[in-house]
N, CA and C atoms as a LAMMPS dump frame, in Angstrom:
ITEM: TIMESTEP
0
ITEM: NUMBER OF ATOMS
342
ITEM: BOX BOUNDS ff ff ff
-5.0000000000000000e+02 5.0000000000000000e+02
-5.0000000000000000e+02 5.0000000000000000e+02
-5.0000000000000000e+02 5.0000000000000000e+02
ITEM: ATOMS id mol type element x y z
1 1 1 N -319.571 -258.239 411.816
2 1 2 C -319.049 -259.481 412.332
3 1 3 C -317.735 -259.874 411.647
4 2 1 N -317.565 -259.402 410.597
5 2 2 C -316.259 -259.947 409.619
6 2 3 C -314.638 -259.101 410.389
7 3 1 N -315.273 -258.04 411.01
8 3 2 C -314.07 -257.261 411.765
9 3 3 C -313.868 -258.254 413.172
10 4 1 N -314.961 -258.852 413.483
11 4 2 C -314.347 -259.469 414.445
12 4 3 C -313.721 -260.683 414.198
13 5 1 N -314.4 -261.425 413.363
14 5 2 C -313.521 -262.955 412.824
15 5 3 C -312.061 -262.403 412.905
16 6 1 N -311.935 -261.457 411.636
17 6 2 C -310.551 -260.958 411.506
18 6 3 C -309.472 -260.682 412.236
19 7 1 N -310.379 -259.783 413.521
20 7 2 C -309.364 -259.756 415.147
21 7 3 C -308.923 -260.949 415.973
22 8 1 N -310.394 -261.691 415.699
23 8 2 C -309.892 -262.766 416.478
24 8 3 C -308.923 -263.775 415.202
25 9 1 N -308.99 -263.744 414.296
26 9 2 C -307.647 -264.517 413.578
27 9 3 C -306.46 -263.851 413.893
28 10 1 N -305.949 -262.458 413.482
29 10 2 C -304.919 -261.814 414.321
30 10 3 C -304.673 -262.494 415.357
31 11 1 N -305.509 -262.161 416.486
32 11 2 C -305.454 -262.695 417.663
33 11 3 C -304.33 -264.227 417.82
34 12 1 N -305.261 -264.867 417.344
35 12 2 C -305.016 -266.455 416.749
36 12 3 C -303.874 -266.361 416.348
37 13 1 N -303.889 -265.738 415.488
38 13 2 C -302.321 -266.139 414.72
39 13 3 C -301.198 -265.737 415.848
40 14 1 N -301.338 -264.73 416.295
41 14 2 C -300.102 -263.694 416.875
42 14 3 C -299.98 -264.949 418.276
43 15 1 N -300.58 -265.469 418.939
44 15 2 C -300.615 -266.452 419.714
45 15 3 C -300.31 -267.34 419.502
46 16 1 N -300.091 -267.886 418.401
47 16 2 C -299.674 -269.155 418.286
48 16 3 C -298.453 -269.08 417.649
49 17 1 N -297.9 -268.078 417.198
50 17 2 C -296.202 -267.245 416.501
51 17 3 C -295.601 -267.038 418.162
52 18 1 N -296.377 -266.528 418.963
53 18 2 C -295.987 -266.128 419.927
54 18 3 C -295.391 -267.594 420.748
55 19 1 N -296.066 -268.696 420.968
56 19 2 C -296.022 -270.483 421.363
57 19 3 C -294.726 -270.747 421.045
58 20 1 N -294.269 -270.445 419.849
59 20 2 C -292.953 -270.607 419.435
60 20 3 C -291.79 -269.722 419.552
61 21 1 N -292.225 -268.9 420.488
62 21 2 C -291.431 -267.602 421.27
63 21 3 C -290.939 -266.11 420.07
64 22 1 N -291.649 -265.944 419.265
65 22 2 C -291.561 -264.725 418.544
66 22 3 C -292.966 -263.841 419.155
67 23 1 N -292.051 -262.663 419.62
68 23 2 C -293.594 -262.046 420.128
69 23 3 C -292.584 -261.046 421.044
70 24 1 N -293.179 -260.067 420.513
71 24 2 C -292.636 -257.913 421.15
72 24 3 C -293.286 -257.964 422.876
73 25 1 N -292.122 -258.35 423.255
74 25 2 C -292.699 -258.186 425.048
75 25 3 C -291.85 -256.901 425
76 26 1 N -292.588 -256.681 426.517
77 26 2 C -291.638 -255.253 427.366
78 26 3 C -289.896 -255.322 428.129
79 27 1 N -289.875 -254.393 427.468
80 27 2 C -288.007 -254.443 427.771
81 27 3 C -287.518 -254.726 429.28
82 28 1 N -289.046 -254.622 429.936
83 28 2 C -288.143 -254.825 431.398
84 28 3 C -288.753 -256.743 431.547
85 29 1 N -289.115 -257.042 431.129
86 29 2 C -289.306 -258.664 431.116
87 29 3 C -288.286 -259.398 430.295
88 30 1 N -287.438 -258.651 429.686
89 30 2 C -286.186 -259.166 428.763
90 30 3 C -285.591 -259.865 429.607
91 31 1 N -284.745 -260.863 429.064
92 31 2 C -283.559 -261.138 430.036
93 31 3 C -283.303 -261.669 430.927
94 32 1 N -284.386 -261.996 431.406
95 32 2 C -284.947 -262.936 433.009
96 32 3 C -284.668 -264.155 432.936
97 33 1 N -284.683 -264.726 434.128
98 33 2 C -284.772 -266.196 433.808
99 33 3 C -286.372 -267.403 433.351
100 34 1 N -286.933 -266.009 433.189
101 34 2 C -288.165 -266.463 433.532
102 34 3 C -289.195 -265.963 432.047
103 35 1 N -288.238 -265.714 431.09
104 35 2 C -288.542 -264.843 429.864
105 35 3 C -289.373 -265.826 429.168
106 36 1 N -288.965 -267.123 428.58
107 36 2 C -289.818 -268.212 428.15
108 36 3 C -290.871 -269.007 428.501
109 37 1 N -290.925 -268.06 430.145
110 37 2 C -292.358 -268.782 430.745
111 37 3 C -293.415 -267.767 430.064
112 38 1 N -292.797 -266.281 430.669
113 38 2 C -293.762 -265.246 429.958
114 38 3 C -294.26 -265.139 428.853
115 39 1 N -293.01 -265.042 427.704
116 39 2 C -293.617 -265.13 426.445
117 39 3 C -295.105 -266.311 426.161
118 40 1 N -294.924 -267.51 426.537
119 40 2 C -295.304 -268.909 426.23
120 40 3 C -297.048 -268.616 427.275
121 41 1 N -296.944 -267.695 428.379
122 41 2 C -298.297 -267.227 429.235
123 41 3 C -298.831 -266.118 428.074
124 42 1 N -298.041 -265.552 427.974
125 42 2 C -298.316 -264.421 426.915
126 42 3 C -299.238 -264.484 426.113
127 43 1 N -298.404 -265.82 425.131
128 43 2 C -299.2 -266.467 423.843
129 43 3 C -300.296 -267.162 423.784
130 44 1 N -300.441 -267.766 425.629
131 44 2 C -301.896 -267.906 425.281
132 44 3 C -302.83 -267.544 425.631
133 45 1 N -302.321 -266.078 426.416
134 45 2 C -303.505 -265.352 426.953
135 45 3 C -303.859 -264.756 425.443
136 46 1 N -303.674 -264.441 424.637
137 46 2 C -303.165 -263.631 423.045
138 46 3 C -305.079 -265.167 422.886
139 47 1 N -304.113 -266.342 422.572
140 47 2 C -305.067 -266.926 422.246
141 47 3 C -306.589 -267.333 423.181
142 48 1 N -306.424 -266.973 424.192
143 48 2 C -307.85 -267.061 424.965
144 48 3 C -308.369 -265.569 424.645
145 49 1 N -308.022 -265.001 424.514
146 49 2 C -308.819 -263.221 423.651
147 49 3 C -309.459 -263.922 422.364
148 50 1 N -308.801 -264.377 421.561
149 50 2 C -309.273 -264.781 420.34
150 50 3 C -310.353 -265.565 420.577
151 51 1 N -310.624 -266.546 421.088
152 51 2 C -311.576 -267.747 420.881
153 51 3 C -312.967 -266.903 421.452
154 52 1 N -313.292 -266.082 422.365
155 52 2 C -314.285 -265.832 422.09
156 52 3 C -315.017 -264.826 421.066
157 53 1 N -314.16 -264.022 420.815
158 53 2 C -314.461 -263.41 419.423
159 53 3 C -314.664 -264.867 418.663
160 54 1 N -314.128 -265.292 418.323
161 54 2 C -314.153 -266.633 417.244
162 54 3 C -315.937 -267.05 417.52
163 55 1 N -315.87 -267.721 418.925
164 55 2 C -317.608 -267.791 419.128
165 55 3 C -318.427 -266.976 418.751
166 56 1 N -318.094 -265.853 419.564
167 56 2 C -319.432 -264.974 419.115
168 56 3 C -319.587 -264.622 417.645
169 57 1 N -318.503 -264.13 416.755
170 57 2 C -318.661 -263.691 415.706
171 57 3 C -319.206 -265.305 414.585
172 58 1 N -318.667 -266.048 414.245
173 58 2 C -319.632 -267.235 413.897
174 58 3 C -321.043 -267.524 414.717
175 59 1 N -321.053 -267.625 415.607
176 59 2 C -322.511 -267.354 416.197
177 59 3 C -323.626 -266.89 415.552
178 60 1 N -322.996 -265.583 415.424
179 60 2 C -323.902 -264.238 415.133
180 60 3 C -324.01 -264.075 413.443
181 61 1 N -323.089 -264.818 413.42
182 61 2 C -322.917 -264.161 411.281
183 61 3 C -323.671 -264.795 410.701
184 62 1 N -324.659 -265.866 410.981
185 62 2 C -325.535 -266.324 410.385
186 62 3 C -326.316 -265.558 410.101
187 63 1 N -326.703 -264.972 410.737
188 63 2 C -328.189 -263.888 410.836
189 63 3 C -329.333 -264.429 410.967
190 64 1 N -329.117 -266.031 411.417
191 64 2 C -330.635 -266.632 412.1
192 64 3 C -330.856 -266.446 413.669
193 65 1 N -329.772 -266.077 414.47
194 65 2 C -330.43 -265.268 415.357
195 65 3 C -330.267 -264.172 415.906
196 66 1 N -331.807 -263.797 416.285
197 66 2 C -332.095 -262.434 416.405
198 66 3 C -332.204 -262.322 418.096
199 67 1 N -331.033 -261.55 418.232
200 67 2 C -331.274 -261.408 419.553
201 67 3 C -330.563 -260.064 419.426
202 68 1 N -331.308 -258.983 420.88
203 68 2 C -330.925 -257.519 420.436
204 68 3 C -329.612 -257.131 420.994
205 69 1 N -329.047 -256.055 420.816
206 69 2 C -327.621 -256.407 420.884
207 69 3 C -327.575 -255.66 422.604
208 70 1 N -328.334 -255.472 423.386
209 70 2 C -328.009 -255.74 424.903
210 70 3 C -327.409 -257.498 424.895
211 71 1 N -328.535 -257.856 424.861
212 71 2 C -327.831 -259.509 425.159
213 71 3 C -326.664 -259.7 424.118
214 72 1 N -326.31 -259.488 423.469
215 72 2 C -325.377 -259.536 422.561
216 72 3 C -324.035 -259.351 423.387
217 73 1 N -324.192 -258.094 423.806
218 73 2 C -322.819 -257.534 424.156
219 73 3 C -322.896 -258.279 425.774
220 74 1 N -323.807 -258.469 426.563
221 74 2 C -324.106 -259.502 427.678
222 74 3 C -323.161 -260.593 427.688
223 75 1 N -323.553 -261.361 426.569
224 75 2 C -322.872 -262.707 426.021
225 75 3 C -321.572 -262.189 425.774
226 76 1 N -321.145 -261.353 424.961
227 76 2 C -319.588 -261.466 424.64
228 76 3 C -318.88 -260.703 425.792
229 77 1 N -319.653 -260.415 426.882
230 77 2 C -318.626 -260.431 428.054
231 77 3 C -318.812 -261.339 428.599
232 78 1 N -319.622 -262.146 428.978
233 78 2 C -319.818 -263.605 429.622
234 78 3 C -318.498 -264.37 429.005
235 79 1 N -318.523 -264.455 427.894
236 79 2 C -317.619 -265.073 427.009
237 79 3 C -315.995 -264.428 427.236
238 80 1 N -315.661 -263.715 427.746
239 80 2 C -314.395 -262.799 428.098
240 80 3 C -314.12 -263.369 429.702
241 81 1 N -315.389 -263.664 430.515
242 81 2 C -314.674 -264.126 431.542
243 81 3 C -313.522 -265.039 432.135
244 82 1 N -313.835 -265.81 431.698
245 82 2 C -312.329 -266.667 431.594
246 82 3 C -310.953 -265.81 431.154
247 83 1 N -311.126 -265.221 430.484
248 83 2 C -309.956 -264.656 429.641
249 83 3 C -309.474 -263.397 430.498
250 84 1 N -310.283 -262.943 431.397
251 84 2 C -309.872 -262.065 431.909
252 84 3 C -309.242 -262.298 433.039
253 85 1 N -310.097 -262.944 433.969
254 85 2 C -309.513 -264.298 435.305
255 85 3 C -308.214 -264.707 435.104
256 86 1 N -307.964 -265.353 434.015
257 86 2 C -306.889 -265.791 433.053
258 86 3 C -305.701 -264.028 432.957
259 87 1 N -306.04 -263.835 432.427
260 87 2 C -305.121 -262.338 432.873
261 87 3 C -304.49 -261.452 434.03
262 88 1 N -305.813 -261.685 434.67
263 88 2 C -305.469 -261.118 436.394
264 88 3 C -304.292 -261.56 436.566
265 89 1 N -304.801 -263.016 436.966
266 89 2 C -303.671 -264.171 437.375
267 89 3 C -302.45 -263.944 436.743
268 90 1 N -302.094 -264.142 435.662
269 90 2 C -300.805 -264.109 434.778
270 90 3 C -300.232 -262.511 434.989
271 91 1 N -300.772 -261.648 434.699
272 91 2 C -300.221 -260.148 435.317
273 91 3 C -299.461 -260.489 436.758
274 92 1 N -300.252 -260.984 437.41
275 92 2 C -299.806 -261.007 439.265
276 92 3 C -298.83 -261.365 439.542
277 93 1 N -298.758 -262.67 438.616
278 93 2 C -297.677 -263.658 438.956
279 93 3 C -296.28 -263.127 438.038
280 94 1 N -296.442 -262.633 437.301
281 94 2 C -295.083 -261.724 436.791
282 94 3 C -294.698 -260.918 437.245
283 95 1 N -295.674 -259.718 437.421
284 95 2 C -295.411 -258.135 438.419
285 95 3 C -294.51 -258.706 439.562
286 96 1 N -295.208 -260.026 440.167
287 96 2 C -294.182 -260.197 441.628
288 96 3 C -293.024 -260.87 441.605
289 97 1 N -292.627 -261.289 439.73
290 97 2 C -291.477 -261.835 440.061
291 97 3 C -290.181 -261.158 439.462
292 98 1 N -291.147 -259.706 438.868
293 98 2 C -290.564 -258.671 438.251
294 98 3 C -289.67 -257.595 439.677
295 99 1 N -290.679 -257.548 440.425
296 99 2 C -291.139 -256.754 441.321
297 99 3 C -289.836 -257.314 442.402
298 100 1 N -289.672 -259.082 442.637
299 100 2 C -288.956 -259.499 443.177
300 100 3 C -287.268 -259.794 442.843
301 101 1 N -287.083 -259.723 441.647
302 101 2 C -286.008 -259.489 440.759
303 101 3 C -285.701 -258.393 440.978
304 102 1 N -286.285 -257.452 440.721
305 102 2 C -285.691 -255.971 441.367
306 102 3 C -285.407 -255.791 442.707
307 103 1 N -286.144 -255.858 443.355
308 103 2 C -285.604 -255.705 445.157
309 103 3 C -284.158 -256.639 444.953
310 104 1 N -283.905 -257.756 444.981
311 104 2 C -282.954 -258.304 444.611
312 104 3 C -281.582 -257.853 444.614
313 105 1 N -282.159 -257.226 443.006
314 105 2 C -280.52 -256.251 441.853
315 105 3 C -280.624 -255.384 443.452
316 106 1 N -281.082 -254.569 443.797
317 106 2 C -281.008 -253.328 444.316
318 106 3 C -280.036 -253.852 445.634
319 107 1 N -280.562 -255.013 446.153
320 107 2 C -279.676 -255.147 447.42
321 107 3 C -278.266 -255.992 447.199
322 108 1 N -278.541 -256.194 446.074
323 108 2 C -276.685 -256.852 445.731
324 108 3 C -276.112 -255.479 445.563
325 109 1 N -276.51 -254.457 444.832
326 109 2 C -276.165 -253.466 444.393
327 109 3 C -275.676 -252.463 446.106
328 110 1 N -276.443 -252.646 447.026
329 110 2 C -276.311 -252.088 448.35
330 110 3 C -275.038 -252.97 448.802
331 111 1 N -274.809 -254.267 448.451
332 111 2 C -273.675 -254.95 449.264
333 111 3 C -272.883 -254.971 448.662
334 112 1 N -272.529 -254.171 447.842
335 112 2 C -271.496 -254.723 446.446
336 112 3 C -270.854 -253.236 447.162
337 113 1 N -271.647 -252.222 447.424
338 113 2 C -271.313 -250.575 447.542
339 113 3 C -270.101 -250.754 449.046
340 114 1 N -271.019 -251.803 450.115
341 114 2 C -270.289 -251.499 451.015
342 114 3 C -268.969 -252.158 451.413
């Protein structure tokens, strides 16, 4: 359980460094106009990963309950749902404005030629 506290503090931390816009994105999200929305979605998808590690691992580190680790690992995906929902979404909505930024360059780039 102490490896997970630990991830999820990483987690934690790197998310909330990230809030204040320090944080290693991908070179093709550089530069956009739309760079400080990402980073700032980024940071708190970073921090919705963390918080359920945070639950489960305090949860569990007591060692007053005994529950076998099917339900265990049950619960800490129950506990991921949000976070993942939360991801879908935020992936989608970038890819298409990544996706739409490019078609874009490409057809200025076609009218610029002719």
């Amino acid at each position: 359980m102490d490896f997970l506290r630990l991830l999820a503090f990483g987690y934690l931390l790197y998310g909330i460094v990230g809030l204040f816009g320090f944080q290693k994105i991908p070179e093709a999200h550089r530069d956009r106009p739309w760079t400080k929305s990402y980073i700032r979605w980024q940071a708190v998808s970073w921090i919705l990963a963390a918080l359920p590690l945070l639950v489960y691992s305090f949860y569990f580190s007591s060692g007053q309950c005994m529950v076998s680790l099917g339900k265990r690992i049950g619960l800490l995906l129950l506990l991921f749902v949000p976070t993942i929902i939360f991801e879908v979404i935020r992936s989608r909505k970038f890819s298409r404005l990544l996706k739409g930024e490019k078609e874009r360059e490409k057809a200025e780039e076609g009218r610029e030629r002719q």
